[in-house]
C-alpha positions in Angstrom: -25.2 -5.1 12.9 -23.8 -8.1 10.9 -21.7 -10.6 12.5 -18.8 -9.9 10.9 -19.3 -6.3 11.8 -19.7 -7.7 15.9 -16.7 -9.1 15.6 -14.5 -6.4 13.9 -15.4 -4.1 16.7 -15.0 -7.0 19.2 -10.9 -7.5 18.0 -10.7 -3.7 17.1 -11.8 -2.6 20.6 -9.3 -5.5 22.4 -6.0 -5.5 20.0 -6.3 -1.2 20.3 -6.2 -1.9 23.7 -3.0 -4.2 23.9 -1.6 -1.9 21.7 -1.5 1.3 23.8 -0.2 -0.2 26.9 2.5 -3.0 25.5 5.3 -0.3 24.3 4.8 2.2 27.4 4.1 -0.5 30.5 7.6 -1.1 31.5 8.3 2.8 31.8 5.1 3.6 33.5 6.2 0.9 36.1 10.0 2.4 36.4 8.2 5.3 37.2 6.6 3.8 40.0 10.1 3.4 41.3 10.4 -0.3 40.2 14.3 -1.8 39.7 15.2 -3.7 36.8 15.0 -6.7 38.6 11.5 -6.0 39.9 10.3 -5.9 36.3 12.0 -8.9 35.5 9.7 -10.2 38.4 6.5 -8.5 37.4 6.5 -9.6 34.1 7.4 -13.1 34.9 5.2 -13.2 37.3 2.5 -12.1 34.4 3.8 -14.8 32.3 3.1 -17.3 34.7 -0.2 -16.6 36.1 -1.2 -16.8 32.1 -0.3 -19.7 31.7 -2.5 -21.4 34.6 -5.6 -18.7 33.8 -6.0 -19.3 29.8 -6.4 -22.6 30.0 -8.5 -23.0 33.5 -11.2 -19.9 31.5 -11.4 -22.0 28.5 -12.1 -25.0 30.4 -14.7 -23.0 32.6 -16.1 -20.9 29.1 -16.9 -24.8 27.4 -18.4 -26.3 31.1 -20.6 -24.0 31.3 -21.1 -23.2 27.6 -20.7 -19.5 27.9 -18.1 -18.4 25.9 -19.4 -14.8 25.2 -19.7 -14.2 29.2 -16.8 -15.8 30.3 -15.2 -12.9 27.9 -17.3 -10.5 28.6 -16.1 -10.9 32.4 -12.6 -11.1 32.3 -12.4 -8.5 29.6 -14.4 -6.1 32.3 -12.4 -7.3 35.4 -9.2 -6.5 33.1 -10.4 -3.3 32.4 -10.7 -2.6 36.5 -7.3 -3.9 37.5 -5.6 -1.7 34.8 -7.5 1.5 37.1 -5.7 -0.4 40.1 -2.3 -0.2 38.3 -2.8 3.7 37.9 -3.4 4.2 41.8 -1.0 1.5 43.4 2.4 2.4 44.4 5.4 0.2 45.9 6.5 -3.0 44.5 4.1 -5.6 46.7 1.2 -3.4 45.5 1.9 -3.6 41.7 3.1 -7.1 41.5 -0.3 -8.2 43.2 -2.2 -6.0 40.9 -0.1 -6.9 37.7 -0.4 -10.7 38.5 -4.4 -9.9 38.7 -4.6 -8.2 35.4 -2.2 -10.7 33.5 -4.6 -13.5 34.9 -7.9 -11.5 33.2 -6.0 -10.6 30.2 -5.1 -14.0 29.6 -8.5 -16.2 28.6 -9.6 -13.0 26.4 -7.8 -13.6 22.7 -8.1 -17.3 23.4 -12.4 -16.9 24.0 -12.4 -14.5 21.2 -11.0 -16.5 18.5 -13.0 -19.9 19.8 -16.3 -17.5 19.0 -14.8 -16.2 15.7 -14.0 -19.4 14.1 -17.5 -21.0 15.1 -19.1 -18.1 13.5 -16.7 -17.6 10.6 -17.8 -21.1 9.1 -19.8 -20.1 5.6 -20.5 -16.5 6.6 -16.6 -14.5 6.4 -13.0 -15.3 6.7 -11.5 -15.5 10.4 -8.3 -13.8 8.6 -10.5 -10.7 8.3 -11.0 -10.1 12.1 -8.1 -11.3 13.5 -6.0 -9.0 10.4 -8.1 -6.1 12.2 -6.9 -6.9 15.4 -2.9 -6.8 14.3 -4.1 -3.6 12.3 -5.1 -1.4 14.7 -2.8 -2.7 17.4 0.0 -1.2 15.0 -2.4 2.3 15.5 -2.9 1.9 19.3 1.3 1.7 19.5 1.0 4.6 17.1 -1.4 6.5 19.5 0.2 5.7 22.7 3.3 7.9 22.0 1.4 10.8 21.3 -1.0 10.1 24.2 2.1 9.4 26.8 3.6 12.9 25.1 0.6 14.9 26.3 -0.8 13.7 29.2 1.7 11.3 31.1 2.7 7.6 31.2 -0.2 6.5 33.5 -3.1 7.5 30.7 -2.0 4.6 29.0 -3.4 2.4 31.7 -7.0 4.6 31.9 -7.4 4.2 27.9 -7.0 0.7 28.0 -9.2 0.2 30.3 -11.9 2.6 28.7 -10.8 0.2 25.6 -11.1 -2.5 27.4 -14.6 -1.7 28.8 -15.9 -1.5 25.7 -14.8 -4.9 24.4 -16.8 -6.2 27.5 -19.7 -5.3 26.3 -18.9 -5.8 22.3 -18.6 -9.1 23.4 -22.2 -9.4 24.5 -23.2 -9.2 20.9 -21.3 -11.7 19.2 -23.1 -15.2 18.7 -22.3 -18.2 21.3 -21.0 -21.1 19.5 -23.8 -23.5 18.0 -23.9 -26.3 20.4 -26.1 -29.1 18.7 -23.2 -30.6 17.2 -21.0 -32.1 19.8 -18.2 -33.0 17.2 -16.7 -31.9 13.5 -16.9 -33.6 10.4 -13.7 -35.4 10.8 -13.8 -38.3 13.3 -16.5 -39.5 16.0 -17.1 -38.1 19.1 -15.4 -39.1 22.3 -16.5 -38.8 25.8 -15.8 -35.2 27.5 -12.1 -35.2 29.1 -11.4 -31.3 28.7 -7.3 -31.0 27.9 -6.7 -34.8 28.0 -9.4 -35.8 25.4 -7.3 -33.5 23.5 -4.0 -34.6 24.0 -5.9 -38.4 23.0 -6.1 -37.2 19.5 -3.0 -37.2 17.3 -3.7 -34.6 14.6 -3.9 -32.1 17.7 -0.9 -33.0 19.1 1.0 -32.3 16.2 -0.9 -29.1 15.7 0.2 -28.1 19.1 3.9 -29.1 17.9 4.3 -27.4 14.9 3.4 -24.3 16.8 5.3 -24.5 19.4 8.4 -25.6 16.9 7.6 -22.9 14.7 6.5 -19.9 17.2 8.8 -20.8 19.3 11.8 -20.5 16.9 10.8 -16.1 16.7 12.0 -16.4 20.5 15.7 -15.0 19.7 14.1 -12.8 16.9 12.1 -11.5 19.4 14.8 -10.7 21.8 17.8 -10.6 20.1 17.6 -8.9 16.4 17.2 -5.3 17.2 20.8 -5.8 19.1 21.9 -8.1 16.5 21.5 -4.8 14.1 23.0 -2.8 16.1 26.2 -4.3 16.8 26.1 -4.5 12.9 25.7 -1.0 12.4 22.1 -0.3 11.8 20.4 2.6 12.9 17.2 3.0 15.2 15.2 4.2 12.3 16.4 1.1 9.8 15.7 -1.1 12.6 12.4 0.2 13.1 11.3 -0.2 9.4 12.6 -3.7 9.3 10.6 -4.3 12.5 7.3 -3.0 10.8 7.9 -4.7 7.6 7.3 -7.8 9.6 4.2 -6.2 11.3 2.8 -4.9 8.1 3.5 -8.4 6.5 1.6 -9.8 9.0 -1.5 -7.5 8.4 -1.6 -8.0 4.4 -1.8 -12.6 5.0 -4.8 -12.2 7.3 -6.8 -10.0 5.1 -5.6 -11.1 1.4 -3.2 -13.9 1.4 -3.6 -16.4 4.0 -7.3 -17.5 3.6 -6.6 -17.9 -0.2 -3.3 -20.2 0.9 -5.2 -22.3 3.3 -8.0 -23.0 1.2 -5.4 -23.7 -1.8 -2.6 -25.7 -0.2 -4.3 -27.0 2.8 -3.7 -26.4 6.8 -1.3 -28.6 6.2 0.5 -27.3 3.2 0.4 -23.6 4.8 2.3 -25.3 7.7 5.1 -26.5 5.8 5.2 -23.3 3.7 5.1 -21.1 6.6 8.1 -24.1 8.6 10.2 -23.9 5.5 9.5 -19.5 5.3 11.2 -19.5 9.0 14.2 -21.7 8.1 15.5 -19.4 4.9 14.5 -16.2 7.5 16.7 -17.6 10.0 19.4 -18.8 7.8 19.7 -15.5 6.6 19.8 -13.6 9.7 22.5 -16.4 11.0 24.5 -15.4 8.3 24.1 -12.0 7.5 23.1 -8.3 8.6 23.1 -6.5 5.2 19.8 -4.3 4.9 18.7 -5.9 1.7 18.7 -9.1 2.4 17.2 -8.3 5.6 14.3 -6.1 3.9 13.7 -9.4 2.0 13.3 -11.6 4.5 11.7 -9.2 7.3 8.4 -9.7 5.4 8.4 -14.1 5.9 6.7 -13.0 9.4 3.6 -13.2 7.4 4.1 -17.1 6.9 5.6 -17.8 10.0 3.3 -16.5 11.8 0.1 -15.8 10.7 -0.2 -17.9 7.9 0.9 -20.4 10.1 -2.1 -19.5 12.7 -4.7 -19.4 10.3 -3.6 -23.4 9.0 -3.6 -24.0 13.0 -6.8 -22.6 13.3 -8.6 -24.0 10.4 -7.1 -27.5 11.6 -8.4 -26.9 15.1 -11.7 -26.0 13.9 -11.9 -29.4 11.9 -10.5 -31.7 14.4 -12.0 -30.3 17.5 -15.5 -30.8 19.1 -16.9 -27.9 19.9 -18.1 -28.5 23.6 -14.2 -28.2 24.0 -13.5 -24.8 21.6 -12.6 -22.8 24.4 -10.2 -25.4 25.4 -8.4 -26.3 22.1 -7.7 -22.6 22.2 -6.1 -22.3 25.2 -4.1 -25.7 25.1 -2.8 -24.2 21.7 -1.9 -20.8 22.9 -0.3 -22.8 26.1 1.7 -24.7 24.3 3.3 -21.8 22.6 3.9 -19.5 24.9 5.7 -22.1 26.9 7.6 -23.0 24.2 8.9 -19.4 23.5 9.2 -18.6 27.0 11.7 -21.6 27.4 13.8 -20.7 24.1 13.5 -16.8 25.1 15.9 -18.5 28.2 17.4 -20.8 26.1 18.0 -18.0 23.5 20.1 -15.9 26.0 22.6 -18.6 26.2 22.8 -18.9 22.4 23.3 -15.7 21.7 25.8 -15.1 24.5 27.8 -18.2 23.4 27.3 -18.1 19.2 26.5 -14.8 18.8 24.1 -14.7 15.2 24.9 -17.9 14.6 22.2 -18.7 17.2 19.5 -18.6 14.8 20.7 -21.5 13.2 19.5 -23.5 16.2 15.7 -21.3 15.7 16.1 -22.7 11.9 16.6 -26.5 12.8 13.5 -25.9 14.9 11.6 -25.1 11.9 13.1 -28.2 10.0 11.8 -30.2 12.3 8.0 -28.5 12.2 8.6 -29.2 8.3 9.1 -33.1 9.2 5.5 -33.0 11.4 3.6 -30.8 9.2 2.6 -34.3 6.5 1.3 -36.4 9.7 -1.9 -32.8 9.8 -2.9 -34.5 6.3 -4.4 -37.7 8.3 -8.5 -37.6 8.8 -7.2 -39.7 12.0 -7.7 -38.0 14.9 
């Protein structure tokens, strides 16, 4: 089996299992008997617990140099707490249980794409696997409908972990990072200090800024535009096909467009392109909710997000050592998810108080990632 091949099945096997579960979790817990606010709790409670196991597994994965079987394990004990979900009953029970299979779920996209961009160098495009995985998530959300329609909400739980299971051992055949070299091209080597030899070295704190600026600004997207379109009138099935345009946008940069950007305007270029893509598609949904010029925009999601992650990732992948891959990852993905968690809260209040015209705070944020974005052009670490 090529490597490229590995890997396919490896993000395949794990997006397919996000994907089932993500649009069916909060109902299967309801049906457990849990209140609104008790979700609210569970999935905070998820959120948090993520952000202390992601990076603490990539810090363990590049200690001991195991990258592959730090996956391997958490995708497995993943797998087993889902089966926990499906017997537990009663709020203490779940919580525990959720908080358990948030902390495995966790390290697992930030271990798989530390392996897939050491591999990727000279022998395929990461945009190819990680395009895969946002593929056949949209046909695990596909499936789970049809799944929950025939045999019940808690079947979503036992096919993710079946999924689940068998990304365990995909994981098992993809290569461990080459370890010979202790640092990239770029720069000279400085002594191991995990997250704050990272934080020492400029280009990757801007790297994690622009990110966070720029992630972080789909927070009120995120939680606000399908209400946004409704109190404009929309319907459930426009709002739907503007939602998948995104989805779909998303799909076509990691397989066709994004590699062919990054390797044409630079990491950094793509950054700027995909900063100044969020500003006009925030702009626009400040100011308006008219279908077209929603249909237009819907599709930017391709730049502002993954174009945007492939730039972040090729930058990581030349600034980093890569006795600290694991790490990188997870102090990116920390970074955003803090960011969005904090402007999904902040985005409440701007919505409440400015209605649409919130977004135009998620544009400025994107301004500003446009102001960072030349400072990733340095060879300075």
């Amino acid at each position: 089996m090529s490597t490229l091949l590995r890997f396919v099945v490896l993000y395949g096997l794990m997006y397919a299992a996000f994907g089932v579960s993500s649009p069916f979790l909060p109902a299967f817990l309801a049906s457990r008997g849990l209140t609104p606010e008790q979700l609210g709790i569970f999935f905070a409670a998820g959120t948090a617990v993520r952000l202390v196991s992601g990076p603490a597994c990539g810090r363990l994965a590049d200690r001991t140099r195991a990258l592959g079987a730090v996956l391997a394990v958490c995708t497995a004990l993943a797998a087993l707490v889902a089966l926990g979900l499906v017997s537990a009953s009663g709020f203490p029970a779940l919580l525990l249980i959720g908080v358990l299979h948030a902390a495995a779920l966790a390290p697992i996209t930030i271990l798989a794409d530390a392996l897939a961009l050491a591999a990727a160098d000279r022998r395929f495009e990461y945009g190819w696997v990680r395009g895969t995985g946002s593929a056949v998530f949209i046909v695990g959300t596909l499936l789970s409908g049809q799944i929950v329609g025939g045999w019940g909400l808690a079947s979503i739980l036992v096919l993710q972990a079946a999924l689940l299971a068998g990304a365990a051992g995909a994981a098992r055949l993809v290569p461990e990072p080459d370890r010979s070299e202790t640092a990239p091209t770029l720069g000279a080597s400085a002594p191991s200090g995990g997250a704050l030899e990272l934080l020492r070295m400029p280009r990757f704190r801007r790297v994690m800024l622009v990110s966070a600026l720029v992630l972080g600004s789909h927070a009120m997207h995120d939680a606000f535009a399908v209400i946004r379109w409704s109190a404009a009138g929309l319907t459930p099935a426009v709002a739907s096909v503007l939602w998948s345009e995104s989805v779909a946008a998303e799909v076509v940069v990691f397989f066709l467009i994004g590699p062919a950007l990054v390797t044409g305007l630079g990491p950094a270029g793509v950054v700027a392109l995909a900063a100044t893509a969020g500003l006009l598609r925030w702009v626009v949904m400040a100011v308006t909710a008219d279908v077209a010029a929603l249909a237009l925009v819907q599709p930017l999601h391709g730049l502002t997000f993954a174009a945007l992650h492939l730039a972040c990732m090729r930058l990581i992948q030349a600034i980093v050592p890569t006795r600290l891959a694991a790490t990188a990852q997870a102090m990116y993905a920390l970074g955003a998810a803090a960011t969005t968690a904090l402007l999904t809260l902040v985005s409440g209040r701007l919505y409440a108080a400015l209605g649409a015209e919130g977004f135009l705070v998620m544009a400025l944020l994107c301004a500003a990632a446009i102001a960072v974005a030349p400072g990733l052009r340095s060879p300075r670490r």
